[in-house]
Structures are given as structure tokens and as C-alpha cells.
KOLNU-399202 format. One record per atom (N, C-alpha, C): residue number from 1; residue in three letters; atom name; x, y, z. Coordinates in steps of 0.05 Angstrom, whole numbers, plus 5000, padded with zeros to 4 digits. Layout:
<sites>
> NUM / ALA / CA / X / Y / Z
...
</sites>
This chain:
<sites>
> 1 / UNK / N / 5016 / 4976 / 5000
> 1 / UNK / CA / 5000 / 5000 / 5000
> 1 / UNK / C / 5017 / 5025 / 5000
> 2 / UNK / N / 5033 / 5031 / 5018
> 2 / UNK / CA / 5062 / 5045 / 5017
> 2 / UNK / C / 5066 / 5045 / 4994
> 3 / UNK / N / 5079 / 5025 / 4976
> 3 / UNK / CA / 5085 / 5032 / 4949
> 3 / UNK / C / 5068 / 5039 / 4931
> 4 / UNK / N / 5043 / 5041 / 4923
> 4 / UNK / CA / 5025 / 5052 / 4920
> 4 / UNK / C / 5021 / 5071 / 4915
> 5 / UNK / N / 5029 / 5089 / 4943
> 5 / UNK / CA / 5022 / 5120 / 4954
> 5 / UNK / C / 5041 / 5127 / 4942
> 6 / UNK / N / 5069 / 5113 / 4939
> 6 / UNK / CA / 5099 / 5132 / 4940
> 6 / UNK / C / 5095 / 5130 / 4901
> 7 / UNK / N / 5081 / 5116 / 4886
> 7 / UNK / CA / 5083 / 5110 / 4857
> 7 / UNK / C / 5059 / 5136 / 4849
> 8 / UNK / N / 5036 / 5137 / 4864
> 8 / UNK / CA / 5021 / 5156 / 4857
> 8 / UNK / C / 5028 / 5186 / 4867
> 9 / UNK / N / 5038 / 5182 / 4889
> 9 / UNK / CA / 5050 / 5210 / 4895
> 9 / UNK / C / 5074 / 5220 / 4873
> 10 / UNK / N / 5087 / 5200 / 4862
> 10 / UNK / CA / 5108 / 5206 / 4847
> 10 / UNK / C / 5109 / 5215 / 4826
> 11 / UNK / N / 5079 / 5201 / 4809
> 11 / UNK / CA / 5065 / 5203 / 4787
> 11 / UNK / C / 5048 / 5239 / 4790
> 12 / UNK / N / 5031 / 5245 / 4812
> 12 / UNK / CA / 5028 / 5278 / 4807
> 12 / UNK / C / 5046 / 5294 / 4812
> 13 / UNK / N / 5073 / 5289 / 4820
> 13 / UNK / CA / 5085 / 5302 / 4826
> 13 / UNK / C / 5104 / 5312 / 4795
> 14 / UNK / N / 5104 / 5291 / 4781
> 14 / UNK / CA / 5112 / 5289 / 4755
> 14 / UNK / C / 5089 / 5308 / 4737
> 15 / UNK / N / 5064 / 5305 / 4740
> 15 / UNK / CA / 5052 / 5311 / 4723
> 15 / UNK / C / 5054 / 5343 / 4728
> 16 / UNK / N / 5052 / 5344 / 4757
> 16 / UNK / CA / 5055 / 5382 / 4768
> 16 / UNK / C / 5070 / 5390 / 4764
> 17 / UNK / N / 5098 / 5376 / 4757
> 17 / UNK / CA / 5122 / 5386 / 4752
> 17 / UNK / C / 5120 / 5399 / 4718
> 18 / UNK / N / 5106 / 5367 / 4709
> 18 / UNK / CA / 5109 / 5380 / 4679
> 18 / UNK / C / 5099 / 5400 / 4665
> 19 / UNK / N / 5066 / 5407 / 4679
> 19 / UNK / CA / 5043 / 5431 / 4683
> 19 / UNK / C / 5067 / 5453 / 4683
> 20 / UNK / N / 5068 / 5454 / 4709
> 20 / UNK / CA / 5086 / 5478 / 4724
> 20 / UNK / C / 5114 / 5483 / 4698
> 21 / UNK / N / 5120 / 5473 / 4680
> 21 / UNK / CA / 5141 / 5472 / 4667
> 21 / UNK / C / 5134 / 5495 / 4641
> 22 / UNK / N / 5117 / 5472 / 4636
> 22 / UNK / CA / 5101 / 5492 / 4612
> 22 / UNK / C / 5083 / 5514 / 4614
> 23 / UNK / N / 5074 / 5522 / 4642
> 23 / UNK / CA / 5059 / 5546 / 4649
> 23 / UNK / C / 5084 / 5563 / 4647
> 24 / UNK / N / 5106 / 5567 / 4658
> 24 / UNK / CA / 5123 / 5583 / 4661
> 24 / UNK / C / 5142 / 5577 / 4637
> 25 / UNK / N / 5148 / 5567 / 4621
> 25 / UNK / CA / 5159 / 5568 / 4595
> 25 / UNK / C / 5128 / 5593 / 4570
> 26 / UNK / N / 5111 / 5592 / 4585
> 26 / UNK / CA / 5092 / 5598 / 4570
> 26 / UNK / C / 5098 / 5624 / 4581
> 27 / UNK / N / 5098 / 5635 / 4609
> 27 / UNK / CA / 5098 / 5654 / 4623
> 27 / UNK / C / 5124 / 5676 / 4607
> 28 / UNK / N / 5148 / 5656 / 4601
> 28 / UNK / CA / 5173 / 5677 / 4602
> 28 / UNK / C / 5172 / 5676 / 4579
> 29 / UNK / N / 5158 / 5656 / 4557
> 29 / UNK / CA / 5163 / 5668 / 4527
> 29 / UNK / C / 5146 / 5695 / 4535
> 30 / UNK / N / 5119 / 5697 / 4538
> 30 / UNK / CA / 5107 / 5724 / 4535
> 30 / UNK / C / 5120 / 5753 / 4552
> 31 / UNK / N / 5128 / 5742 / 4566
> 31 / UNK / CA / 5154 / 5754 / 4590
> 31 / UNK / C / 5171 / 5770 / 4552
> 32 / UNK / N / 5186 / 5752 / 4543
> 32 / UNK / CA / 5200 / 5758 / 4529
> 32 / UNK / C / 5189 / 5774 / 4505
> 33 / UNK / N / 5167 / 5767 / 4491
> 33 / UNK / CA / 5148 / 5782 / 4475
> 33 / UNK / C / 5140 / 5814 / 4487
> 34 / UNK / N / 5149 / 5816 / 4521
> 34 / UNK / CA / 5136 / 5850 / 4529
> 34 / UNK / C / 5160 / 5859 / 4529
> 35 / UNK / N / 5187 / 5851 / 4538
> 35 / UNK / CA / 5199 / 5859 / 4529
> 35 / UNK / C / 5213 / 5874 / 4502
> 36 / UNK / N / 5209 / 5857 / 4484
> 36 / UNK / CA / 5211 / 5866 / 4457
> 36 / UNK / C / 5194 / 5887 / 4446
> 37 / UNK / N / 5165 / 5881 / 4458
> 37 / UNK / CA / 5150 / 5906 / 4442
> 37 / UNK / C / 5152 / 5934 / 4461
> 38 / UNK / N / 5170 / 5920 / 4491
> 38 / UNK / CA / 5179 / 5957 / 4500
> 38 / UNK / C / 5199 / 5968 / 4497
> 39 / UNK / N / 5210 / 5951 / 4477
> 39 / UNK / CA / 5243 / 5962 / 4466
> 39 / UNK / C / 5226 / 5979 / 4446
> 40 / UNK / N / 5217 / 5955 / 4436
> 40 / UNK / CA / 5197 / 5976 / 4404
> 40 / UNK / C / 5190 / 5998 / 4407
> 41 / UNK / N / 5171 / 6000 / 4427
> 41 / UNK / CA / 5154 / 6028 / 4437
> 41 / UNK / C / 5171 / 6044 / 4452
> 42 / UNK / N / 5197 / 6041 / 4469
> 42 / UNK / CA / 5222 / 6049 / 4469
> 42 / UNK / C / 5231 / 6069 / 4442
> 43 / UNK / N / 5235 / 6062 / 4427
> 43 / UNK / CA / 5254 / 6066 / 4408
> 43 / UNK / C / 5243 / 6086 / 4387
> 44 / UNK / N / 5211 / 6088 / 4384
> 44 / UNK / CA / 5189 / 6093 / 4366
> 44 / UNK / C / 5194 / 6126 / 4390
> 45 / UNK / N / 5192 / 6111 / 4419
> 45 / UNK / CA / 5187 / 6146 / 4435
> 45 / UNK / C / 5209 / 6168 / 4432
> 46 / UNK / N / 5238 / 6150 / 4434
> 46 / UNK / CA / 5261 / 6159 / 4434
> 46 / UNK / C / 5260 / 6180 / 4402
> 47 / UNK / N / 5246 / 6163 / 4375
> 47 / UNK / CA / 5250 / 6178 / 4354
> 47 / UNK / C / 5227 / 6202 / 4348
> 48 / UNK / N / 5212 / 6200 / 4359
> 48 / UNK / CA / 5194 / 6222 / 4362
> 48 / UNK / C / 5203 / 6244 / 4386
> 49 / UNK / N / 5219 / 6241 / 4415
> 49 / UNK / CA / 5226 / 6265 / 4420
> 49 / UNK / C / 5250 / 6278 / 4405
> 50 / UNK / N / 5264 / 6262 / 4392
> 50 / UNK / CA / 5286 / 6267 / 4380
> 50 / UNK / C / 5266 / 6286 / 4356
> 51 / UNK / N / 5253 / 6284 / 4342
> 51 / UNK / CA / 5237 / 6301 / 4324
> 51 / UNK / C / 5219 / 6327 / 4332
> 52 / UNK / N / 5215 / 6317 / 4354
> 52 / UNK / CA / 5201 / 6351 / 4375
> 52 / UNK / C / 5216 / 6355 / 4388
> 53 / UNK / N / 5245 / 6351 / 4386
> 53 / UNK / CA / 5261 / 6367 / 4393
> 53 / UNK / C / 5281 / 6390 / 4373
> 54 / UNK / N / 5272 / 6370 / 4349
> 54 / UNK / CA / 5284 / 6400 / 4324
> 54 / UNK / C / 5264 / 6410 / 4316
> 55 / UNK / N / 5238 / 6406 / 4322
> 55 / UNK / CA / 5214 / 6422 / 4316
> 55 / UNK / C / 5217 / 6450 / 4333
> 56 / UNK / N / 5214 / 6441 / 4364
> 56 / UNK / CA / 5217 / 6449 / 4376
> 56 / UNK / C / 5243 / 6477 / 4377
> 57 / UNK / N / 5265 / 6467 / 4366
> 57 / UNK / CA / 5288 / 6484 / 4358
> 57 / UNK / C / 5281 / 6500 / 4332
> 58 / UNK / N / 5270 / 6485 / 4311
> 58 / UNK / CA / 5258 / 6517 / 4296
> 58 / UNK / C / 5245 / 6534 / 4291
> 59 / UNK / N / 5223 / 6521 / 4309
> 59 / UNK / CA / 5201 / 6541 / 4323
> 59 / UNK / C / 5209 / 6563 / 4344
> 60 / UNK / N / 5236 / 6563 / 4360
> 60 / UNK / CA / 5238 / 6581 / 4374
> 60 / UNK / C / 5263 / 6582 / 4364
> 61 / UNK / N / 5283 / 6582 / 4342
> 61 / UNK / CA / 5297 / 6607 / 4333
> 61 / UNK / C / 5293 / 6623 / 4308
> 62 / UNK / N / 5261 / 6609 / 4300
> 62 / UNK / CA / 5247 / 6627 / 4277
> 62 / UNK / C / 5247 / 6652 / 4276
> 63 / UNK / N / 5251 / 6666 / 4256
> 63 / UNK / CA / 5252 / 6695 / 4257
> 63 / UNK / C / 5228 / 6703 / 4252
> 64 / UNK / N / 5204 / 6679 / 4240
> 64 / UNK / CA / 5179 / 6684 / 4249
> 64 / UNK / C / 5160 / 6683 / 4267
> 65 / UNK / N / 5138 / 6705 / 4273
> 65 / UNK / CA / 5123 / 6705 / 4300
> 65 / UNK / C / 5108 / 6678 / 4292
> 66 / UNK / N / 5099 / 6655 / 4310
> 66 / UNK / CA / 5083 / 6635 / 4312
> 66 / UNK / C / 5074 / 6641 / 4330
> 67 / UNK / N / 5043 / 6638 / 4332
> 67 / UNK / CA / 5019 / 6630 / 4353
> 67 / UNK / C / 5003 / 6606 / 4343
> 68 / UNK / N / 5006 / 6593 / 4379
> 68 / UNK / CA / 4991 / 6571 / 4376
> 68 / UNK / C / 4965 / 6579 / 4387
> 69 / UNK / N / 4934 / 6574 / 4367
> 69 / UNK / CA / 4916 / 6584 / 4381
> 69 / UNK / C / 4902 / 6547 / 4385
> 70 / UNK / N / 4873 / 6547 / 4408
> 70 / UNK / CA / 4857 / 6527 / 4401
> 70 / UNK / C / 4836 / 6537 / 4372
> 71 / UNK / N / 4817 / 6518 / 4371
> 71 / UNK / CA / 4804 / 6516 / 4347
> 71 / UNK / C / 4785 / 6549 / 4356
> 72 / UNK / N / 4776 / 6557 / 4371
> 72 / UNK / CA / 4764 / 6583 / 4384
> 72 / UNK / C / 4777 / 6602 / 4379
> 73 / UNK / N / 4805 / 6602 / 4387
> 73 / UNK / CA / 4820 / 6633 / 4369
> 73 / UNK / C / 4846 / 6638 / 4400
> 74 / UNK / N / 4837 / 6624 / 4414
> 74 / UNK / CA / 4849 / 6628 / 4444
> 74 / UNK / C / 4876 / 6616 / 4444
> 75 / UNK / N / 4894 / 6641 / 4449
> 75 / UNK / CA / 4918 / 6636 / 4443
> 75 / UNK / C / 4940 / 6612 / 4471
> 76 / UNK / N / 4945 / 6589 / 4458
> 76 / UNK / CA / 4969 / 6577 / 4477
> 76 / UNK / C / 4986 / 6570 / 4476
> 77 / UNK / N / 5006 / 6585 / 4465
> 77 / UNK / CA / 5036 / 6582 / 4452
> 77 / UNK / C / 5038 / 6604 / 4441
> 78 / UNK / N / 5068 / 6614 / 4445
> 78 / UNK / CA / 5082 / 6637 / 4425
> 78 / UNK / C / 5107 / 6629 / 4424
> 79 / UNK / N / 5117 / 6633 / 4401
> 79 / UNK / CA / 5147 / 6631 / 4405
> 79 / UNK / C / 5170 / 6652 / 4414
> 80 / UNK / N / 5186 / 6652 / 4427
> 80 / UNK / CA / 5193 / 6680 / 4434
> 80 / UNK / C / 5220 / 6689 / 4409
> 81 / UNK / N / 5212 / 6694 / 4386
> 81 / UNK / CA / 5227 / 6714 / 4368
> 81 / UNK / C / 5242 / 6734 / 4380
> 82 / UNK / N / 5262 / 6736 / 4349
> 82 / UNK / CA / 5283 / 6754 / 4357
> 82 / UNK / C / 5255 / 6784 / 4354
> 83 / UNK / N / 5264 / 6812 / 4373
> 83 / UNK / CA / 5252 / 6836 / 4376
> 83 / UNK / C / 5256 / 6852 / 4358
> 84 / UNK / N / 5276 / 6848 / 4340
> 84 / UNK / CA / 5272 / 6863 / 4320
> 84 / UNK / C / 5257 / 6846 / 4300
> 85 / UNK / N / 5254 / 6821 / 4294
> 85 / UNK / CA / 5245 / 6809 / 4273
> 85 / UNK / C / 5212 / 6820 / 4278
> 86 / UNK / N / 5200 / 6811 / 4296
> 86 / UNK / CA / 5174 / 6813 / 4302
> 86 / UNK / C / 5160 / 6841 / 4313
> 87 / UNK / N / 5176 / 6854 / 4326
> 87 / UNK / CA / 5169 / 6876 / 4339
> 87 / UNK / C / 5149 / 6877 / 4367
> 88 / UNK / N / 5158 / 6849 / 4379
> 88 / UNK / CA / 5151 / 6852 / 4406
> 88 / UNK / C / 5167 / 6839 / 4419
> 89 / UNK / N / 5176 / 6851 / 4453
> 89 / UNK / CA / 5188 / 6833 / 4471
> 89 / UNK / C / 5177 / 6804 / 4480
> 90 / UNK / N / 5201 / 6799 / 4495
> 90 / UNK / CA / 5185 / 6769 / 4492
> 90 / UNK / C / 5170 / 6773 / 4518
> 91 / UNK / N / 5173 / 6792 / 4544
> 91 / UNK / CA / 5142 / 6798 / 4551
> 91 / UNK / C / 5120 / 6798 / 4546
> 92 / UNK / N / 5125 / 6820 / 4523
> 92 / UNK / CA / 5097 / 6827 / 4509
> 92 / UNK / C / 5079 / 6803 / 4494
> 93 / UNK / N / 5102 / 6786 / 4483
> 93 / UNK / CA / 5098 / 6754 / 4473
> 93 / UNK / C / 5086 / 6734 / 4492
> 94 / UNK / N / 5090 / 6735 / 4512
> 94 / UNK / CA / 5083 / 6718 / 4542
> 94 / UNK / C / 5065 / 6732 / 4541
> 95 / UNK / N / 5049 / 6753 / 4545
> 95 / UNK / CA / 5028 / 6765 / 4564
> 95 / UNK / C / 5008 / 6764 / 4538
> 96 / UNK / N / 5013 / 6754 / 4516
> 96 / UNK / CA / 4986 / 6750 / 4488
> 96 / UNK / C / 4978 / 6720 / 4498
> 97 / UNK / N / 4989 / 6700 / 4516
> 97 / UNK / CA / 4985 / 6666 / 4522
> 97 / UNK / C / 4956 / 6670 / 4534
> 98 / UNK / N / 4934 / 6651 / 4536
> 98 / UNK / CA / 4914 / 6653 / 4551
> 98 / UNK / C / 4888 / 6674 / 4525
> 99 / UNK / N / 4902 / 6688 / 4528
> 99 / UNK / CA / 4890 / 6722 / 4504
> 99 / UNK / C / 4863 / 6704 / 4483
> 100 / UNK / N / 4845 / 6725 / 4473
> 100 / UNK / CA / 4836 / 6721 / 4446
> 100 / UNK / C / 4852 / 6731 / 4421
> 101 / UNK / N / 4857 / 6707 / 4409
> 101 / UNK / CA / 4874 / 6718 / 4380
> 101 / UNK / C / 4856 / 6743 / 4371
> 102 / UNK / N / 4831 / 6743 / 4380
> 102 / UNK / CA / 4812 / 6773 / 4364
> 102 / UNK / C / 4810 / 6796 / 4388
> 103 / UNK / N / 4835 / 6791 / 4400
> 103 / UNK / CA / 4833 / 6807 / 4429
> 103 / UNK / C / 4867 / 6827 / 4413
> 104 / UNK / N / 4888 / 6810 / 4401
> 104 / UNK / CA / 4910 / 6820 / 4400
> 104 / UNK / C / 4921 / 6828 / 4371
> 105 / UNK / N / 4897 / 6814 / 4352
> 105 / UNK / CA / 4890 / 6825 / 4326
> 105 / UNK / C / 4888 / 6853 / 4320
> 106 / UNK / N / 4900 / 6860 / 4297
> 106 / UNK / CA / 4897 / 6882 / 4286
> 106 / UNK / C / 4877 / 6875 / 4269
> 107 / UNK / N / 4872 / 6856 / 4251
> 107 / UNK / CA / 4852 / 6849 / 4232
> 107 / UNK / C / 4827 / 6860 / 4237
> 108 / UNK / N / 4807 / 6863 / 4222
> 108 / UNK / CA / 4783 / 6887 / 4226
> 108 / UNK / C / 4776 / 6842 / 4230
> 109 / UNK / N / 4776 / 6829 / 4204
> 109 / UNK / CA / 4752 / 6813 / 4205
> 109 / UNK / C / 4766 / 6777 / 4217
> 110 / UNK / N / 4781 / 6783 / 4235
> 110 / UNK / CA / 4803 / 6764 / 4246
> 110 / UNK / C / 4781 / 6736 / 4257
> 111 / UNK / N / 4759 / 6748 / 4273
> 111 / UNK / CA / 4734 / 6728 / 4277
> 111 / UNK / C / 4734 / 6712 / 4248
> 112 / UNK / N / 4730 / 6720 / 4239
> 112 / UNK / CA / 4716 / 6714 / 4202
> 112 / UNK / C / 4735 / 6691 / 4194
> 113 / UNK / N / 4763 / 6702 / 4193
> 113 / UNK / CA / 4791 / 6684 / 4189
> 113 / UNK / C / 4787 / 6657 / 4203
> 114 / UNK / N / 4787 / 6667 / 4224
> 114 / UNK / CA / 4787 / 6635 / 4239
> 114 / UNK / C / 4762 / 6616 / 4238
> 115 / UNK / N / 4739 / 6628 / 4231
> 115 / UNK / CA / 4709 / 6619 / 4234
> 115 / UNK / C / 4733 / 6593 / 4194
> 116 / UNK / N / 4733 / 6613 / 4185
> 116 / UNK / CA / 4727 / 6605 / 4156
> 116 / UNK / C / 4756 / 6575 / 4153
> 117 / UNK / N / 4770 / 6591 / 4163
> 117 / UNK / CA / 4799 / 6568 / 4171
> 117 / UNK / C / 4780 / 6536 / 4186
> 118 / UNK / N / 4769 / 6541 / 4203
> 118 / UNK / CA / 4756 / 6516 / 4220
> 118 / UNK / C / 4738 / 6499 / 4200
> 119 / UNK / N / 4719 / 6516 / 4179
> 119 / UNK / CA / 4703 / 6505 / 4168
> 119 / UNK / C / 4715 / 6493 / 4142
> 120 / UNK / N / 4726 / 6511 / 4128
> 120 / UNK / CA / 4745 / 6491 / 4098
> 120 / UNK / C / 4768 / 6474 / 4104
> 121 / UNK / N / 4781 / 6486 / 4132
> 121 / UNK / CA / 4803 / 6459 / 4136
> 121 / UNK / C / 4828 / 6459 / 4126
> 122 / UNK / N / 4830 / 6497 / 4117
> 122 / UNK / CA / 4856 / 6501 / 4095
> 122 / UNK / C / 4862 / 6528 / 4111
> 123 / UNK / N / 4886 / 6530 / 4107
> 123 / UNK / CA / 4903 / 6553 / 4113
> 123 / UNK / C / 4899 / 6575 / 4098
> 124 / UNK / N / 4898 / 6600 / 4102
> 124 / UNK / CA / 4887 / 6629 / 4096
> 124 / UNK / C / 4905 / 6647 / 4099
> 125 / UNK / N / 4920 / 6654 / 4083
> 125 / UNK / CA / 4942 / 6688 / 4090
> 125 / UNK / C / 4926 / 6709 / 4085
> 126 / UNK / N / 4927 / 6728 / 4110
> 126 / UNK / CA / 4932 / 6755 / 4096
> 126 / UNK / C / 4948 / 6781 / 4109
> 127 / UNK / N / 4944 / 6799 / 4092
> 127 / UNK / CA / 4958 / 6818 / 4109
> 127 / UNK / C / 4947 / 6842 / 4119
> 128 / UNK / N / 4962 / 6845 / 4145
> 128 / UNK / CA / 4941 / 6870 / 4160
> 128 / UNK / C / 4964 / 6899 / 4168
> 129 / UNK / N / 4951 / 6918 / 4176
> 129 / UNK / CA / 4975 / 6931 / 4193
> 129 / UNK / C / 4971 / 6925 / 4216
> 130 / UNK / N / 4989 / 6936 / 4238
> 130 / UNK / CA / 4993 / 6921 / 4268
> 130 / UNK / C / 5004 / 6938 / 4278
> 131 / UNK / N / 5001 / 6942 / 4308
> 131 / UNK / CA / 5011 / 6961 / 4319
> 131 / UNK / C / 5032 / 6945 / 4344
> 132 / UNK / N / 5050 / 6952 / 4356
> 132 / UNK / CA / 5068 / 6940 / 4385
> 132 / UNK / C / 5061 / 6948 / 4403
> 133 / UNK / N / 5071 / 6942 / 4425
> 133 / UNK / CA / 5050 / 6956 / 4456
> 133 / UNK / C / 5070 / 6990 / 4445
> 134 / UNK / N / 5085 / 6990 / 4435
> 134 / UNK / CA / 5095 / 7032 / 4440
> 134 / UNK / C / 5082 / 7043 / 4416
> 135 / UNK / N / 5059 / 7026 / 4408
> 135 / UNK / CA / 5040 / 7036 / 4379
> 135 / UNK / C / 5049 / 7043 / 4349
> 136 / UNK / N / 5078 / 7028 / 4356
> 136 / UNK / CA / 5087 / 7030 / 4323
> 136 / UNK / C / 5073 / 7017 / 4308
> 137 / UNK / N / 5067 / 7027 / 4276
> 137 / UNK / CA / 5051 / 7011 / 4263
> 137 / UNK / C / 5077 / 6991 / 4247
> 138 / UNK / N / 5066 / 6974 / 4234
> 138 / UNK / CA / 5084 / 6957 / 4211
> 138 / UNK / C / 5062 / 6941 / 4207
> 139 / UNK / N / 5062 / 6926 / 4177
> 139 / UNK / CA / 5051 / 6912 / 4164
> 139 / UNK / C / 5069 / 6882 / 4171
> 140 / UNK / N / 5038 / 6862 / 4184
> 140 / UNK / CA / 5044 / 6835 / 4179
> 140 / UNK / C / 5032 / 6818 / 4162
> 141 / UNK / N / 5049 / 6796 / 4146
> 141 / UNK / CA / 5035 / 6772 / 4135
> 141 / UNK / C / 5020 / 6758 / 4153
> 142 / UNK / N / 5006 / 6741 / 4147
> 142 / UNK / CA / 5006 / 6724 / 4176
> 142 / UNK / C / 4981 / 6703 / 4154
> 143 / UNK / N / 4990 / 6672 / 4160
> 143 / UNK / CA / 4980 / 6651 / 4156
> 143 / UNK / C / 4969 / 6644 / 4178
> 144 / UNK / N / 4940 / 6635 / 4165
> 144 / UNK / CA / 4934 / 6619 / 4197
> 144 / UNK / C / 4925 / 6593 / 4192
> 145 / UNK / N / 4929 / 6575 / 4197
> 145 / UNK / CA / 4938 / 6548 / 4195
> 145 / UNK / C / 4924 / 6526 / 4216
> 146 / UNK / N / 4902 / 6512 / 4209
> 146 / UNK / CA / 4890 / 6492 / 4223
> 146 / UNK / C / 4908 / 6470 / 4228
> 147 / UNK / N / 4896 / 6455 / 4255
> 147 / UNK / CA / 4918 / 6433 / 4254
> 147 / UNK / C / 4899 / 6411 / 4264
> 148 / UNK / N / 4902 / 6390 / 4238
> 148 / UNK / CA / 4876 / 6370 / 4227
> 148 / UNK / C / 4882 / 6345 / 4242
> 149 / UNK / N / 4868 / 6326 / 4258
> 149 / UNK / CA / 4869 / 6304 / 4270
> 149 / UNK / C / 4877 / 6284 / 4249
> 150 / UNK / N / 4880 / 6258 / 4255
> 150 / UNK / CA / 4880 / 6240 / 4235
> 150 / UNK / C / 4853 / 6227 / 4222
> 151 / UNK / N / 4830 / 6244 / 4225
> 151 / UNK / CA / 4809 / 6230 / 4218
> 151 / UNK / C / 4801 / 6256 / 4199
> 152 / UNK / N / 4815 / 6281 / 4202
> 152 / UNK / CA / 4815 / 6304 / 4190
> 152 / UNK / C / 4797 / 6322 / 4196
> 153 / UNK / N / 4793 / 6317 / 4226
> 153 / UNK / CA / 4777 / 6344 / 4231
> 153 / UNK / C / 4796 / 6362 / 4243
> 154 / UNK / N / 4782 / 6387 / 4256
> 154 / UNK / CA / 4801 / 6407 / 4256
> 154 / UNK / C / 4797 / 6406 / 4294
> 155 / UNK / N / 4828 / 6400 / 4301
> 155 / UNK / CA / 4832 / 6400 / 4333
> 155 / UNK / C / 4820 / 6419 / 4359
> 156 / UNK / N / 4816 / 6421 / 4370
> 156 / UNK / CA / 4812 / 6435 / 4398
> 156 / UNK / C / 4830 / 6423 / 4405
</sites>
């Protein structure tokens, strides 16, 4: 009877062993599978900051003024340009963040621009005069430029 016990004990102990073998061979291949796809997703993040980071670099030593507005007109982003290129400090550049783009517009019909920009989905130049906070005038270009999701609507 003893031998018995010690042949069937020996026998699940084999079979739990073998279970237990292949759960964890199963375990560390997929083990090995997350690894690999977070090297992937690693490497994919690594090359995308590496790309907003020269974005990033010619957006702020542009000698052109950029504003980032939402889809509303409400400005959140400026780049801080050189003062003579643009004709404002980069104070004056900081304190337009938060602002209505139809708050810091010179444009008579700047509402209109952006209404029409949201609805066709295409970029619109024109040119206005403009004044600096010490009320010099100068004439700006200025594109204003939607920025389209991947399903191609136009962002907030």
C-alpha cells in the first residue's frame, strides 16, 4: 500500500512538475514578447522626442512670430522671436498666452479668418497693419493654419 502511495505521489508530482514547466515556459516566452515590444515602443518614443526636439528648435529660433491658438482663436503658445524680427518683447509675447487671438489682432475681420479656417480645413494668409504695445505701426503677413486630427477634423 506504501508503494502505491509513493508511485502515485510520484506520478502527480511528475505531472505538476510538467504543468508547472510549461505554464512558466509559457509565462517567460510572453515575458519575452513584452519585452521586445517595449524596446519597440522604446525606440518609436526615443525617435519622436528626438523630432520635437528639432521642431521644437525651429520654432523658437524662427525669425517668424508663431501663435499657437485652440480651434476658438484662444491663444496657447508663442514663440519668443528675435525683437527686431517681430516687433515685440518676449514679455509682450508671454502676456498675448491665455488672450483672444481677436483680442490681439489688428485684423478688422480676424473672427471671420478663423470661423472660415475651421470650416474649409485650409490655411488662409493675409495681410494686415499692426501696431506693438509703444504703437508703432508695421505691416504683417500672417497665415493661419488649422491643425487637422488624423480623421481630419480640425483640433481643439
Amino acid at each position: 500500500m506504501l508503494v502505491k502511495r509513493l508511485i502515485l505521489a510520484f506520478i502527480v508530482i511528475a505531472v505538476l512538475a510538467w504543468f508547472g514547466k510549461r505554464t512558466l515556459n509559457r509565462i517567460f516566452k510572453h515575458e519575452e514578447i513584452s519585452k521586445q515590444k517595449l524596446k519597440e515602443y522604446a525606440e518609436i518614443a526615443r525617435k519622436r522626442n528626438e523630432e520635437l526636439e528639432r521642431i521644437s528648435l525651429v520654432l523658437s529660433k524662427s525669425d517668424n512670430l508663431i501663435v499657437m491658438t485652440n480651434c476658438n482663436g484662444t491663444i496657447e503658445w508663442v514663440n519668443l522671436t528675435d525683437n527686431d524680427a517681430n516687433n515685440y518683447t518676449a514679455d509682450e509675447l508671454n502676456n498675448f498666452i491665455g488672450r483672444e487671438l481677436a483680442e490681439v489682432s489688428f485684423h478688422s475681420k480676424i473672427k471671420e479668418v478663423i470661423e472660415t479656417v475651421n470650416k474649409t480645413k485650409e490655411s488662409l494668409t493675409y495681410e494686415a497693419k499692426s501696431f506693438n504695445a509703444h504703437k508703432e505701426e508695421f505691416w504683417a503677413s500672417t497665415t493661419v493654419t488649422p491643425i487637422l486630427s488624423d480623421s481630419g477634423e480640425v483640433e481643439c
